[in-house]
C-alpha positions as CSV (number, residue, x, y, z in Angstrom):
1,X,35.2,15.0,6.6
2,X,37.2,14.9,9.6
3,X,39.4,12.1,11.4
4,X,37.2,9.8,13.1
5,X,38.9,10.5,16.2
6,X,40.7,13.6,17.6
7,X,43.5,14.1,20.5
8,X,43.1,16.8,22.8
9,X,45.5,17.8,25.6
10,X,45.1,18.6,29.1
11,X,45.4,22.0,29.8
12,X,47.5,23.8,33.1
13,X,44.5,25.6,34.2
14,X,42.8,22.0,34.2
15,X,44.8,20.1,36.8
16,X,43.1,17.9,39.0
17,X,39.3,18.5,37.2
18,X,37.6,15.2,36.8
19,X,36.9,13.5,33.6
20,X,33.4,14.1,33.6
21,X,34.1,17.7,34.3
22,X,36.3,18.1,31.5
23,X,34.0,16.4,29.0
24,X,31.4,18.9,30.5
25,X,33.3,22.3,30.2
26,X,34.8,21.1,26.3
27,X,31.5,19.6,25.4
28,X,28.7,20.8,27.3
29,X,25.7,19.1,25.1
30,X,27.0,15.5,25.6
31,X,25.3,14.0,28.4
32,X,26.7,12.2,31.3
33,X,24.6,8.8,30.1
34,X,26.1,9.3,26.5
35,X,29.8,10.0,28.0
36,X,29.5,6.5,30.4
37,X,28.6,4.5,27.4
38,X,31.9,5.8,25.4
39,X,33.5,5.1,28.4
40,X,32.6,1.5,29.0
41,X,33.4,1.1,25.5
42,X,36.4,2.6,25.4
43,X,35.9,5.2,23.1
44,X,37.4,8.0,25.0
45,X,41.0,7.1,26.4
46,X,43.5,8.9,28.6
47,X,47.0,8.4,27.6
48,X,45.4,5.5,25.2
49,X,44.2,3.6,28.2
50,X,40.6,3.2,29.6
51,X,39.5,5.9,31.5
52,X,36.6,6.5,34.1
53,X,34.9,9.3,34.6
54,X,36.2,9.8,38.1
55,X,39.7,9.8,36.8
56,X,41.7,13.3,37.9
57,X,43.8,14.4,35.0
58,X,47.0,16.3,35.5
59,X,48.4,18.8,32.5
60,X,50.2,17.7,29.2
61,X,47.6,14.0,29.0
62,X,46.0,13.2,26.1
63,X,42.3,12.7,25.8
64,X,41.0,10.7,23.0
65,X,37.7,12.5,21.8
66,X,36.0,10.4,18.9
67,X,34.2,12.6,16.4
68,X,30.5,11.5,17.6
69,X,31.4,14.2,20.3
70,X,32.9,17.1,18.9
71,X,30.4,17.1,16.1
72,X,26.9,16.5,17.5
73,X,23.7,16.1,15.9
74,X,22.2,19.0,14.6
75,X,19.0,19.2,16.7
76,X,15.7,21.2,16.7
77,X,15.6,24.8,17.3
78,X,14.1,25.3,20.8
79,X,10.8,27.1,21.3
80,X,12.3,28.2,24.7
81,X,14.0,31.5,24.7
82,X,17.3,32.0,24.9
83,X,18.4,32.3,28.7
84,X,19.3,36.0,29.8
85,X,17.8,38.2,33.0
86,X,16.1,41.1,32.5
87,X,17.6,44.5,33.4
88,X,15.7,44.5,36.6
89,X,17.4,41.2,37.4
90,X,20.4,42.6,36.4
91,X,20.3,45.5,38.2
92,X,19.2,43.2,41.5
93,X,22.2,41.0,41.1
94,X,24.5,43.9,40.8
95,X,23.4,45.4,44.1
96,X,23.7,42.1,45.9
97,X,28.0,42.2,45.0
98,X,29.6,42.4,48.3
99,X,32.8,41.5,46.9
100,X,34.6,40.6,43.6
101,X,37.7,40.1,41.6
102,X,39.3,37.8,39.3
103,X,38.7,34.8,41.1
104,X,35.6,35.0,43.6
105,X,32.3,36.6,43.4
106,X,30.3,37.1,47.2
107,X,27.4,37.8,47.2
108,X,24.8,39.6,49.9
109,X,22.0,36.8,49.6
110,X,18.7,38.7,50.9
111,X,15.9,37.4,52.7
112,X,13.0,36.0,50.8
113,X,14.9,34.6,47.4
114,X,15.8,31.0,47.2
115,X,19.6,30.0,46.4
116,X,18.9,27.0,44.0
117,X,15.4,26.5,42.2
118,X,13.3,23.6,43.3
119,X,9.4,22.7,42.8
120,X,7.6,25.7,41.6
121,X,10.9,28.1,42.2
122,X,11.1,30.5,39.3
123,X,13.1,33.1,40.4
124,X,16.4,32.3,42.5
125,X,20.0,33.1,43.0
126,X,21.5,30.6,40.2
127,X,19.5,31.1,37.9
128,X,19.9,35.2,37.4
129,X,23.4,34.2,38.1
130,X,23.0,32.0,35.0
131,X,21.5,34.8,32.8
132,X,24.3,36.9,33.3
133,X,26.9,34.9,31.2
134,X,27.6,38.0,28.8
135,X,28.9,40.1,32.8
136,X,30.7,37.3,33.8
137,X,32.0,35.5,31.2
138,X,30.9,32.4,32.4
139,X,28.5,30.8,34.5
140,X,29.2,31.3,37.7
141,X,28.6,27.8,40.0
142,X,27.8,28.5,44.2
143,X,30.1,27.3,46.0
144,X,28.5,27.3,49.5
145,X,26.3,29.7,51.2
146,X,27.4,31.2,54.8
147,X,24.5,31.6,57.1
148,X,24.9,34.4,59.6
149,X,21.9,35.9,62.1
150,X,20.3,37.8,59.7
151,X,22.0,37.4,56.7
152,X,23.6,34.7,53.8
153,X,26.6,35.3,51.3
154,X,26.8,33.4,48.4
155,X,30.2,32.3,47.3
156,X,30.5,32.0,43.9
157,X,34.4,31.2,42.1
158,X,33.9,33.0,38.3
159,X,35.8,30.1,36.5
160,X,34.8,26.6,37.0
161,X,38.4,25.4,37.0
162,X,39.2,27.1,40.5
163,X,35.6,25.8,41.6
164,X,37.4,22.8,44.0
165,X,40.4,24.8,45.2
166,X,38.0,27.1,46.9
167,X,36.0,24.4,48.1
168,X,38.8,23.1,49.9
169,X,39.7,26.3,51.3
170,X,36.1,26.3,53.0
171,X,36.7,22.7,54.4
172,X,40.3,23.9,55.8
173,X,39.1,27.1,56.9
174,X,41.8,29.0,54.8
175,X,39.5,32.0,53.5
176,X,41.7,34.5,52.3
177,X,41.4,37.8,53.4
178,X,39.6,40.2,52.9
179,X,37.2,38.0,52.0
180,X,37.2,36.0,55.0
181,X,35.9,38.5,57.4
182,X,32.4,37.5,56.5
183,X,32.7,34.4,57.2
């Protein structure tokens, strides 16, 4: 059995990410209703004081993470199948990449194909972005989408950690470049 509470640290590459966030990339099936209640109860500490989940953490501070969270319930198997696009889909998202590296991801967003799923949206942009975790590595998350005449580019940063340095770029109007000719 393990210690009825653990003590992560704060990684470099997670400067500035809220708690919420954190708690979100690390543990992913604890929802943001279960995470406020260990909050207000002061189960989960920062530097063994009360945290919020609003609270920006900087490298090197300890998060206390009590067991109920790193070791979840064992749950159902899901009759849904497990998330992936097909290799038309794949093939569609491949020829929408204007532009990619390390860091960003644009896409050529055509006309006719929602962004983000709604009401009776099955097919969109995010979600064949989120079937391709196995070409990306992660899921990528749109940034913002830049509406020209005739046209839409999605901007999409391929690690959630650099997600809010590029969305203050966009706010500041500091696109690098190349990339920023299309804006």
């Amino acid at each position: 059995m393990s210690d009825p509470v653990e003590t992560m640290v704060v990684g470099r590459d997670e400067h500035h990410l809220r708690l919420d966030r954190w708690f979100k990339h690390h543990f992913p099936e604890l929802t943001y209703g279960h995470l406020q209640k260990l909050l207000r109860s002061g189960q989960i500490r920062v530097d063994s004081k009360r945290a919020q989940s609003n609270t920006r953490l900087t490298p090197g501070q300890r998060i206390r993470v009590p067991r109920a969270v790193r070791e979840p319930n064992k749950q159902k198997p899901s009759l849904k199948p497990a998330p992936g696009a097909s290799k038309a889909d794949r093939r569609f998202i491949e020829d929408l990449v204007l532009f990619e590296d390390d860091a960003v991801l644009v896409l050529n967003k055509p006309f006719g194909i929602a962004v983000q799923g709604g009401t009776g949206t099955r097919r969109h942009i995010d979600g064949l972005l989120a079937g391709m975790i196995d070409r990306f590595g992660a899921r990528p998350r749109l940034v913002t989408v830049l509406t020209a005449i005739q046209q839409a580019f999605c901007w999409s940063p391929k690690h959630a950690m650099r997600q809010p340095s590029w969305g203050g770029l966009f706010k500041r109007d500091q696109l690098p470049r190349p990339i920023g000719r299309w804006s």
